[in-house]
Each structure stands twice: as C-alpha cells, then as structure tokens.
C-alpha positions in Angstrom: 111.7 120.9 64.1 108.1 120.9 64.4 106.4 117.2 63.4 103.2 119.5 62.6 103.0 123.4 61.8 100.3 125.1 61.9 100.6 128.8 60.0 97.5 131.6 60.6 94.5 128.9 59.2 91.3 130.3 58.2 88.3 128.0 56.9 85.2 128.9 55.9 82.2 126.9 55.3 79.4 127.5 52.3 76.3 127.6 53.7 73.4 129.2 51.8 75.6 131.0 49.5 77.4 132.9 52.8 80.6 132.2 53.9 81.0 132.0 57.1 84.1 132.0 59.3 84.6 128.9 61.4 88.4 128.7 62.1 90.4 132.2 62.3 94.1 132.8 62.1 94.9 129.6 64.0 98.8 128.8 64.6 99.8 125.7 66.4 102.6 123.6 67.1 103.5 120.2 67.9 107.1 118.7 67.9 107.7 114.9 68.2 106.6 113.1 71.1 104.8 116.5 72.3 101.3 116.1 73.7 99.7 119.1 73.3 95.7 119.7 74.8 93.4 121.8 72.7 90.9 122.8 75.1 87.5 124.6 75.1 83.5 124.8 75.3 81.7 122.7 72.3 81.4 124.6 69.2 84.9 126.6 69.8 86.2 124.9 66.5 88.6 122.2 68.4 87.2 119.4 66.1 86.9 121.3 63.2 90.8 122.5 63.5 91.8 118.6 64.1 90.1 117.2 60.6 91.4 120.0 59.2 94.9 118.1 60.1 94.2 115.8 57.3 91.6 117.3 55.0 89.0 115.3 56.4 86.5 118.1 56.0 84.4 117.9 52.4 85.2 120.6 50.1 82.2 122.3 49.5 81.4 123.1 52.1 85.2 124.1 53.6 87.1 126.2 51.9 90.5 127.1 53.5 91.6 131.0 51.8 94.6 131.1 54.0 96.9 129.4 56.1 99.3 127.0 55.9 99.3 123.1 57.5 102.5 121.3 57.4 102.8 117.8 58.1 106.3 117.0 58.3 107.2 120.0 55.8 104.4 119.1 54.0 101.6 121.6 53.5 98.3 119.0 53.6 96.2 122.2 52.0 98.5 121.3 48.6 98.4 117.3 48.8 96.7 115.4 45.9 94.4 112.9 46.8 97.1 110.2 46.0 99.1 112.0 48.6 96.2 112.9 51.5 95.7 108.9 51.5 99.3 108.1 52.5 99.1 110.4 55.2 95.7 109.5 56.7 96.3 106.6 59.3 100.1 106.3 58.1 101.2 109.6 59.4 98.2 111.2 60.7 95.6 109.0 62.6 92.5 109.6 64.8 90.5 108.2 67.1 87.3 110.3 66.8 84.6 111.1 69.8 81.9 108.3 69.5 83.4 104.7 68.6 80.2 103.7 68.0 79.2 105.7 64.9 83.2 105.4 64.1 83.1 101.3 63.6 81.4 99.7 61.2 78.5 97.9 62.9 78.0 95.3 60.0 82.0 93.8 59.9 83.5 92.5 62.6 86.1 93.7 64.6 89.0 92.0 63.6 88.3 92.6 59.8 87.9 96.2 60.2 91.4 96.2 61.9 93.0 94.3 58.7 91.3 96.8 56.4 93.7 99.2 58.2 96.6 97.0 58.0 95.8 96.0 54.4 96.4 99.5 53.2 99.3 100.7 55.2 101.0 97.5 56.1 100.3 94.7 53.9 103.0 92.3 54.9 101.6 92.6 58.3 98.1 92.2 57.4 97.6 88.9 59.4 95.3 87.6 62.3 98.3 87.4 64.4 98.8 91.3 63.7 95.4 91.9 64.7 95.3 89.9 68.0 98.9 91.4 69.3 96.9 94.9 68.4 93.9 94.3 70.5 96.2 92.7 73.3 98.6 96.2 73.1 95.3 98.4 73.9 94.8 96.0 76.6 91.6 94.6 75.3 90.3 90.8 76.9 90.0 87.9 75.7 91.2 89.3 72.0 90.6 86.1 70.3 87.2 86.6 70.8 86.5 90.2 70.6 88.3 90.0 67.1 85.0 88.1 65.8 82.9 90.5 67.9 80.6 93.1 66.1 80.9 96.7 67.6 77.5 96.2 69.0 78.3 93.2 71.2 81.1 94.7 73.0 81.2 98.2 75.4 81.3 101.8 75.1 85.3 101.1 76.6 86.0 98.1 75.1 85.0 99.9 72.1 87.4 103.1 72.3 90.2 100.5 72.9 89.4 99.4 69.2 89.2 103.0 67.7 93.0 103.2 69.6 93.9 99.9 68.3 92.9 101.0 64.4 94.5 104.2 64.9 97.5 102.2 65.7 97.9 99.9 63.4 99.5 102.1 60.6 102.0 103.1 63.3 101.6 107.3 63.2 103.4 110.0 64.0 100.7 111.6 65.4 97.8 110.4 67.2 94.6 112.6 67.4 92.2 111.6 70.1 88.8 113.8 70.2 87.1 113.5 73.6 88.4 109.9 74.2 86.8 109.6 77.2 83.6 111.1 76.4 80.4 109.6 77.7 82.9 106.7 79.3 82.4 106.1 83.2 85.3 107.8 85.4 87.3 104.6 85.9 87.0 103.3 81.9 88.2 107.4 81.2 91.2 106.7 83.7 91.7 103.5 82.1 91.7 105.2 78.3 93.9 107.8 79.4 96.5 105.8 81.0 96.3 104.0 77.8 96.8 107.0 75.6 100.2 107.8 77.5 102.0 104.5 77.9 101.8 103.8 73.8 102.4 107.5 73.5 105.6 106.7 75.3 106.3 103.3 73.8 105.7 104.3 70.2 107.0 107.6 70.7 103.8 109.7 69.2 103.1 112.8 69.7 99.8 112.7 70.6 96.7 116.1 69.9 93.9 115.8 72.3 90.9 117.6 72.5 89.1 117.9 75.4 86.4 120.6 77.4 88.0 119.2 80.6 90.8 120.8 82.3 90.9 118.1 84.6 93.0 115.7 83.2 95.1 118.4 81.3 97.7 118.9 84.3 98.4 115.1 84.1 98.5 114.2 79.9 99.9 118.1 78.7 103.3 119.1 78.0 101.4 122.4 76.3 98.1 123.4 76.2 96.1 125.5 73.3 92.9 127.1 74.9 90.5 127.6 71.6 87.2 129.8 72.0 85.0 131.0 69.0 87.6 129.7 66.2 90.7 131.5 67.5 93.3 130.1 69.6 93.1 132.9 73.2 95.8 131.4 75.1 99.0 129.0 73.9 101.1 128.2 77.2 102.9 125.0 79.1 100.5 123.1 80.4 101.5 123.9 84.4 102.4 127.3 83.9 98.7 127.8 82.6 97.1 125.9 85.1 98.6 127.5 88.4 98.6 131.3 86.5 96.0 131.6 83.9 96.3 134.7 81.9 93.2 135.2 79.6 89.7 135.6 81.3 88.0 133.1 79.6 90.9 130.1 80.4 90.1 131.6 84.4 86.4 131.2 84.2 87.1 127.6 82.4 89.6 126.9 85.5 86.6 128.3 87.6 84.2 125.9 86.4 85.8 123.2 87.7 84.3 121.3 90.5 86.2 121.2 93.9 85.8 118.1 95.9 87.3 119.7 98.5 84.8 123.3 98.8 81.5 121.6 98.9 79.6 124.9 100.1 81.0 127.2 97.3 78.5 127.6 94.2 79.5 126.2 91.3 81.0 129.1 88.9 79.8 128.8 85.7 80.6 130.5 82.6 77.2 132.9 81.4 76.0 133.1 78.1 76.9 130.6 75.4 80.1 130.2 72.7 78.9 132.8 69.3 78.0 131.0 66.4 79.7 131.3 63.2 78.5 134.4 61.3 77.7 136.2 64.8 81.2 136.7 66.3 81.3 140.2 68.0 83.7 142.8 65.9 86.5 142.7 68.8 87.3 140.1 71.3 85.0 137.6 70.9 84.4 136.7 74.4 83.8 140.3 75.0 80.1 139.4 75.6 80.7 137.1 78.3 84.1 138.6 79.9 83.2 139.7 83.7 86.9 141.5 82.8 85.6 143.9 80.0 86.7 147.5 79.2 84.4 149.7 76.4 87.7 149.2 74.1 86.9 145.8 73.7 84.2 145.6 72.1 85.4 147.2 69.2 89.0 146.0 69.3 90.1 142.9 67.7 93.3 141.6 70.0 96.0 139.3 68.5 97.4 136.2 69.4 100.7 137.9 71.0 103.6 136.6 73.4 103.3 137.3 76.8 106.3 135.7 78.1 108.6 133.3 77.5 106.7 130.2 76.2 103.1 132.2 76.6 100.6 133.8 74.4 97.5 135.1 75.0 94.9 136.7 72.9 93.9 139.2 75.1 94.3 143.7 75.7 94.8 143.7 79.4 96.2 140.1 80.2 98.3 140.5 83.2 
C-alpha cells in the first residue's frame, strides 16, 4: 500500500484574473521506506508538486480543480485546517531549499527546534530532546550550536538543522528540496549521506527533488523525471539511468559532465523550460526535442506504460 498516492493533479494559479496551468495530470507514488527522485530543469513544477503534498501553497492563488492527494488514505485536497496541521511535520515534513530564509534569524536554534517538539511531541519537548536531535544530524559541539542564531553558524551546519527540525515530529515522509543546493561538494556528500542513514534508521521514505542526475543512481530506488508540469518519464532509478527512454531524460543524462572525456563539448539542453500559460498544444518539449516528428507538435502524448515498471510520456519512445 502506497504511504502517498498521487491521482492525475492539476493546480492552477490566479494571476491577473487568468488561470494558468502550473501542474498537469500528475500521478506519483511512494510506498514506505521508498526514496523516490523527482528530477528536472527549474521551473518544471518539482517544488510546486512537493507543497502541494501538504497544502502549503496559499489558496488564492492555487486552486487544485482535479486530482486527488492521499496521504496515508487520506486525500490532503479535503483536510480541514484542524486536520492539515496534524499532518504537517507529524506525517509530512520538509526540509526546503535555502536554510537560511527557512530558520528564523531572530530565535535561536535550539528554541526553534522545541517549537517543533512543543507541537507534535510535548512530553519530549525538553533541552535534552533537542541536543540528542542536533547530535543525530551529526551537528558539533550541540550544546553550543543550540544557543547559536542561524546567522552565526554555516550554510551546512545549517541544512543539518532544517534536517534536525524536520525530524523531530518523527515523519513518515521526509521531503528534501535541493538539500544540497549552493553547499560545497564535500558538505553535499556529507548531507546526502545524512539523508540515507536516518532514512534507514527511522525507516522514512524519503521525496527528493533535485536538477542533478548525479547523485540519483546512488539515493533512488525510483525516479520521476518532471518537465513543464507533467511528469515525462516514471521508471527504477538504474533501469532509467543506463536506458533512458524519453528525449528530454537523454539530453538531461547528456548534460552531465564527464570527468573522464575532457575534449568532448559539453551537451547542453537549447532553449529554455515554457512558462505557464505558454506550453506548446502537444508535447511540450516539442520545441526543444532534437527527436521531433510534425505530429508532435499538435499531439498531446500521455503518461503510458512502456514496460514493466516504466512510463514514459512520449509518441515514439523506444
């Protein structure tokens, strides 16, 4: 049984009296201790997808007119605010992109993890609590760093808190958006390795978005390639890597620098992602596809099983 189900989502957002498709006839699954990658360029909708996880999204502007999201059975879309609370942190948590504009830079670090604690575990709302938390994300010297300010401390030693938070109301799922963004390479190694031993430990399953395949083949059971609000390829994480199926997971594949070829050019992918409002009428990476037949352009391609285990959105995958 699926710990989260996601059923053909659409969301719209208001914006000067338009409405204007950002997420379209998205399905996605994730079962208990899955990791799953959602992967793709900025402004594909990955982010937008995840809040949508727990109605984080203001409404105006988001409006959801179809779809299902169900959280343990639950569809979120029909949760009252009473409810949506309960599941945000204590079933659902997040650590978002920049820990920076995520903490609180007037309250100190350990109060912000009691705040946490406080509403989803109140017995265990304790200083001892909050220094066995910092210790688990592997953070030094936690007795100090508790009465740290987020401005005195790292952009790692910050992310570490973000995971700590997320923690603390002991989810089911664990959402990480681009943990390791603007991180150096050994801090991102450091975060990820992270990520999968208390994925392991608490048994979490564990959403994270990324625009790097690189570290997909080593944190992915499954991966969800997302581009222009629809989800174009759903496959095992291995499986897409060595045989990629839709054109635009290839050129992302493509893009990837190669220690090892130093004298090839770097592929890169041309044009940019549609905004919302301007998708083309068929496939959407039609514009960009070095792959593209006339039919394309005019025909809109489902989300359809290839194979065992693989979809692709896509009229001549092969």
């Amino acid at each position: 049984m699926p710990l989260l189900e996601i059923k053909n989502l659409k969301l719209d957002f208001l914006s000067n009296g338009q409405k204007l498709r950002v997420i379209d006839d998205v399905s996605l699954t994730i079962g208990a201790g899955e990791t799953v990658c959602l992967v793709g360029e900025s402004g594909c909708g990955k982010t937008v997808t995840a809040l949508s996880i727990a109605q984080l999204l203001p409404s105006p502007p988001a409006q959801y007119p179809a779809g299902e999201i169900l959280l343990q059975k639950k569809d979120v879309l029909k949760m009252s605010k009473a409810e949506l609370r309960s599941i945000r942190g204590g079933v659902v948590s997040y650590v978002f992109q920049e820990p920076g504009a995520s903490l609180n830079p007037v309250v100190r670090i350990g109060s912000q993890l009691k705040e946490m604690l406080k509403l989803h575990r109140p017995k265990d709302a304790s200083n001892t609590e909050v220094l066995r938390l910092l210790k688990l994300v592997g953070l030094s010297a936690p007795e100090s760093r508790m009465k740290n300010y987020p401005f005195e401390m790292s952009g790692g030693m910050q992310q570490r808190v973000m995971i700590a938070i997320a923690l603390a109301a002991q989810p089911k799922l664990l959402i990480a958006d681009e943990p390791t963004t603007a991180l150096d390479v050994t801090i991102q190694s450091q975060i990820l390795e992270l990520l999968r031993n208390l994925k392991r430990e608490f048994k979490m399953a564990l959403l994270l978005i990324t625009h790097n395949l690189g570290i997909v083949g080593e944190m992915a059971d499954r991966v969800a390639v997302m581009y222009a609000g629809q989800i174009v390829e759903l496959a095992p994480a291995l499986e897409l890597l060595r045989r990629p199926l839709h054109p635009y997971t290839k050129a992302l594949i493509e893009s990837v620098p190669k220690l090892a070829d130093t004298r090839r050019e770097l592929a890169a992918i041309p044009g940019a992602v549609p905004s919302p409002g301007k998708f083309p009428p068929g496939c959407r990476f039609y514009p960009r596809c070095p792959s593209a037949r006339p039919e394309c352009a005019t025909r809109m391609p489902d989300l359809a099983k290839f194979e065992d285990e693989r979809w692709v959105r896509c009229l001549y995958a092969k």
